[in-house]
C-alpha positions in Angstrom: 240.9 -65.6 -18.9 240.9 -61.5 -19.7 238.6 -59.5 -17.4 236.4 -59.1 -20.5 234.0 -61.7 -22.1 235.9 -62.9 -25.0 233.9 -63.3 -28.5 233.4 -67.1 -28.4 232.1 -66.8 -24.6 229.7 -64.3 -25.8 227.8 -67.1 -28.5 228.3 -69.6 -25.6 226.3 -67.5 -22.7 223.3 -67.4 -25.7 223.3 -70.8 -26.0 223.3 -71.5 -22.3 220.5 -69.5 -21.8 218.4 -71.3 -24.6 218.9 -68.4 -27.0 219.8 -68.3 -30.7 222.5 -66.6 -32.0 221.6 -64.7 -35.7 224.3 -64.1 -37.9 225.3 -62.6 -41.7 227.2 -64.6 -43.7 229.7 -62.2 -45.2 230.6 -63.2 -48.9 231.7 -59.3 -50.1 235.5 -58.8 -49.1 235.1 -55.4 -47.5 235.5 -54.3 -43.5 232.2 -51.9 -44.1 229.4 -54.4 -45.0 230.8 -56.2 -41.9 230.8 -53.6 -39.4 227.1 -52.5 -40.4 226.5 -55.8 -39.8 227.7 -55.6 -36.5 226.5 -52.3 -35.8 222.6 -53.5 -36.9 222.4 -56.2 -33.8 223.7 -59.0 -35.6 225.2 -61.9 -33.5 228.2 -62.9 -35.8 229.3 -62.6 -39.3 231.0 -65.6 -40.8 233.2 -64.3 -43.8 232.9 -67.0 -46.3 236.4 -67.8 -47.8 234.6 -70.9 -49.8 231.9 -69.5 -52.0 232.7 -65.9 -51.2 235.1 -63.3 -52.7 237.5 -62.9 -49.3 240.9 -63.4 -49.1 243.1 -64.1 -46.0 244.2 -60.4 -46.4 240.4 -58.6 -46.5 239.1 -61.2 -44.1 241.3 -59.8 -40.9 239.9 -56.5 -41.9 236.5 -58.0 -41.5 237.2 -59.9 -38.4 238.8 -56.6 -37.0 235.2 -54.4 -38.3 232.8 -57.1 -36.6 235.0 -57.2 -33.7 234.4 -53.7 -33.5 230.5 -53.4 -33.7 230.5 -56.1 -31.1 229.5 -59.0 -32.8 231.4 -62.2 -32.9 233.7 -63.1 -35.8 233.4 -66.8 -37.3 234.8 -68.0 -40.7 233.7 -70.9 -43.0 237.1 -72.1 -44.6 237.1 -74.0 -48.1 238.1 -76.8 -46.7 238.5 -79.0 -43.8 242.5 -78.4 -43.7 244.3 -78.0 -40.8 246.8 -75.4 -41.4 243.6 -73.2 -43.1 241.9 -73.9 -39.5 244.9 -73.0 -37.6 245.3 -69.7 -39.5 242.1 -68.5 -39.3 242.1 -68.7 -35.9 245.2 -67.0 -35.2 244.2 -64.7 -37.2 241.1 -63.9 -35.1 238.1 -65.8 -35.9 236.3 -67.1 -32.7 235.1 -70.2 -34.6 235.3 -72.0 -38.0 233.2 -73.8 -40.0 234.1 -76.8 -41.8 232.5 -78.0 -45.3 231.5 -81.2 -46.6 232.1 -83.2 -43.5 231.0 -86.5 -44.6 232.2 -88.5 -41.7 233.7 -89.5 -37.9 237.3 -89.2 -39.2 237.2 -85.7 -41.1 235.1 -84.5 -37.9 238.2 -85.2 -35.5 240.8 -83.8 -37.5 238.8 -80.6 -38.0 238.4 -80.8 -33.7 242.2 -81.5 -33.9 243.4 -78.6 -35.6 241.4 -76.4 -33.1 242.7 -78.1 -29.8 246.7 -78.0 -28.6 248.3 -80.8 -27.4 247.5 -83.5 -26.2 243.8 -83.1 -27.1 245.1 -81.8 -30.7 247.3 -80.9 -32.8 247.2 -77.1 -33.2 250.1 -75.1 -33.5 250.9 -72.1 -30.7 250.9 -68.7 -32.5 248.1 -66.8 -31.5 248.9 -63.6 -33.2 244.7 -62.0 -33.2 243.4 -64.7 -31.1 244.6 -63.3 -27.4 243.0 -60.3 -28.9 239.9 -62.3 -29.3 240.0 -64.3 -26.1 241.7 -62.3 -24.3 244.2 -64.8 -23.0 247.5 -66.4 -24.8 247.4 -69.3 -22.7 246.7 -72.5 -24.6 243.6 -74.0 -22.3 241.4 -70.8 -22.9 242.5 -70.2 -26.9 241.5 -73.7 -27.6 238.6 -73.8 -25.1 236.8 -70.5 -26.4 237.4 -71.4 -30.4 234.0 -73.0 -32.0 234.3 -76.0 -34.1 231.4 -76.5 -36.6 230.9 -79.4 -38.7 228.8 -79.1 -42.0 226.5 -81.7 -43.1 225.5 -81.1 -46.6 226.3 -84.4 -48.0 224.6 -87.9 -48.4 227.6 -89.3 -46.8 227.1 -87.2 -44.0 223.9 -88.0 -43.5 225.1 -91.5 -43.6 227.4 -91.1 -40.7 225.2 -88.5 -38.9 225.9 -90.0 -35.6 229.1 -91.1 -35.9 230.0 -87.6 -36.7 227.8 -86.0 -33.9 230.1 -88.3 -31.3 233.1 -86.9 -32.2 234.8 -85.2 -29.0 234.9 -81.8 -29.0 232.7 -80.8 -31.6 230.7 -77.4 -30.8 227.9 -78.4 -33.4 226.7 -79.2 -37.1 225.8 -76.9 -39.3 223.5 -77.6 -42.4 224.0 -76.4 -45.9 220.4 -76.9 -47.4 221.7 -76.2 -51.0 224.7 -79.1 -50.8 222.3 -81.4 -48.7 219.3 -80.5 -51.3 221.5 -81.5 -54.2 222.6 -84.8 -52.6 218.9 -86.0 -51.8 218.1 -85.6 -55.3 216.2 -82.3 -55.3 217.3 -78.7 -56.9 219.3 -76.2 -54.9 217.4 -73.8 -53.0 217.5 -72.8 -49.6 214.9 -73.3 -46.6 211.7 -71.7 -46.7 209.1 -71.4 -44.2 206.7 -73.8 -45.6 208.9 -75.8 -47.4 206.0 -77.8 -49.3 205.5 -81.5 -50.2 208.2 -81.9 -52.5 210.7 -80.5 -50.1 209.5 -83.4 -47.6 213.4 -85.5 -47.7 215.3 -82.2 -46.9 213.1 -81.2 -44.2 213.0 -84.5 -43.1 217.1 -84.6 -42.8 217.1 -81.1 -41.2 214.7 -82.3 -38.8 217.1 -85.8 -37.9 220.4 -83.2 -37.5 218.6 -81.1 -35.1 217.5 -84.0 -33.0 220.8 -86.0 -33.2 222.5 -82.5 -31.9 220.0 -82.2 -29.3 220.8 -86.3 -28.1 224.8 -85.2 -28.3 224.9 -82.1 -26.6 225.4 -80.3 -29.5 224.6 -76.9 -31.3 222.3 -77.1 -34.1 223.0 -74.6 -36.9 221.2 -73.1 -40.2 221.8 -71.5 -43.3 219.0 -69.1 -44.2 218.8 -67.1 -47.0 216.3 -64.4 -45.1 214.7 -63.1 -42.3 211.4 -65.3 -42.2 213.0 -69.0 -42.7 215.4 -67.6 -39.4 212.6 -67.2 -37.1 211.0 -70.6 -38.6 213.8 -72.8 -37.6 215.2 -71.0 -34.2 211.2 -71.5 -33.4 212.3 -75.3 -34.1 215.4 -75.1 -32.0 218.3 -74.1 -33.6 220.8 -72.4 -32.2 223.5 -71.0 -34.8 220.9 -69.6 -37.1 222.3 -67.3 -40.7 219.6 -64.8 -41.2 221.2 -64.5 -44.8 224.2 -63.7 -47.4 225.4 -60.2 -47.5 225.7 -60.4 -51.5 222.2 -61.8 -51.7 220.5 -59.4 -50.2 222.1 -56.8 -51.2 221.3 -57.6 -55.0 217.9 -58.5 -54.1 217.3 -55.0 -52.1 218.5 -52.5 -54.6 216.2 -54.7 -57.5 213.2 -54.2 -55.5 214.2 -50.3 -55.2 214.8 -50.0 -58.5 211.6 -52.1 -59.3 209.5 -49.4 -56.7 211.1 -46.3 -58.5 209.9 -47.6 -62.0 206.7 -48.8 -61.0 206.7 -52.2 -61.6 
């Protein structure tokens, strides 16, 4: 590899150490939000190209701004499709991940498309990534590019450990709004005390972290703030979203305007 510590090394020597990594999960399509997210401490920004408004164009801009502010760039892609995968990581994100992973098959191909032959079936075009890693040659691209798998379904859940097996997986990620939704209950995100009728989803949280912990794998979280990110890296997760750049954005100028009113 490069003389320097390439981006998906960095979240790697966290983890090794029994650290968390905090991110932003970047949903506005501008470089600047992502670079002051870099620039405050932040670990990573995942650009969101499923619920968020980036495109393939704005999100190089943002890989290219976290890059820059020293943070790590991931990207959570709108779906678990090869050629999407293979792009976005030429394109320079140091990991990807995938949604609505439901089971052991869907799992592989997502590891497929991240790994070159023979382990996979990615393509050779690294046009960002040597930028990223800091080497063109195949065995470091593939070997420094993170592979996530969502759960957020009850199939998923289903298959939990089948999907946790899957070789060359870097770790599962939950989506407590999907996951909520499939276990019956309304869509909210993790709190810190998540009460009595939030027992099943804390429940399954609690099952992914220990079935990543039995497989060598990194346990990730969405968070929607600050609090709930402290909560659950307290509990042992590792890839650990502090919160949605578009969310808190709207919910700090409301309490601004709130404060300048007097309410």
């Amino acid at each position: 590899m490069g003389t320097t510590t390439s981006a998906g090394q960095r979240l790697r020597a966290k983890w090794e150490a029994g650290e968390p990594a905090f991110g932003l999960w970047a949903g506005i399509p501008t470089s600047l939000t992502a670079e002051l997210a870099a620039l405050a401490g932040y670990d990573y920004v995942c650009v969101d190209l499923q619920h968020g408004l980036g495109t393939e164009a704005t999100m190089v801009s943002m890989f290219q701004a976290v890059q820059a502010g020293g943070a790590v760039p991931l990207a959570r892609l709108a779906w678990n499709e090869p050629w999407l995968i293979m792009r976005a990581l030429d394109l320079g994100a140091a990991g990807v991940i995938l949604p609505l992973i439901d089971n052991a098959a869907e799992a592989a191909r997502a590891v497929e498309a991240c790994r070159y032959p023979p382990r996979g079936r990615r393509s050779y075009g690294p046009i960002r990534a040597e930028l990223i890693v800091g080497s063109a040659t195949p065995d470091d691209l593939e070997q420094d590019a993170l592979c996530f798998a969502m759960i957020e379904t009850r199939e998923g859940l289903d298959n939990l450990e089948e999907i946790a097996a899957t070789r060359g997986l870097d770790g599962l990620y939950i989506g407590p709004s999907d996951l909520s939704i499939a276990l019956g209950l309304p869509p909210r995100g993790v709190q810190v005390d998540p009460g009595e009728d939030r027992k099943p989803l804390a429940d399954a949280i609690e099952r992914v972290r220990i079935v990543c912990e039995a497989n060598s794998l990194i346990p990730g979280m969405h968070c929607a703030a600050g609090a709930a990110a402290e909560r659950y890296a307290a509990d042992g997760f590792r890839l650990i979203t502090v919160g949605v750049d578009s969310s808190l954005f709207k919910s700090t100028i409301s309490r601004e305007l709130a404060a300048a009113r007097g309410a």
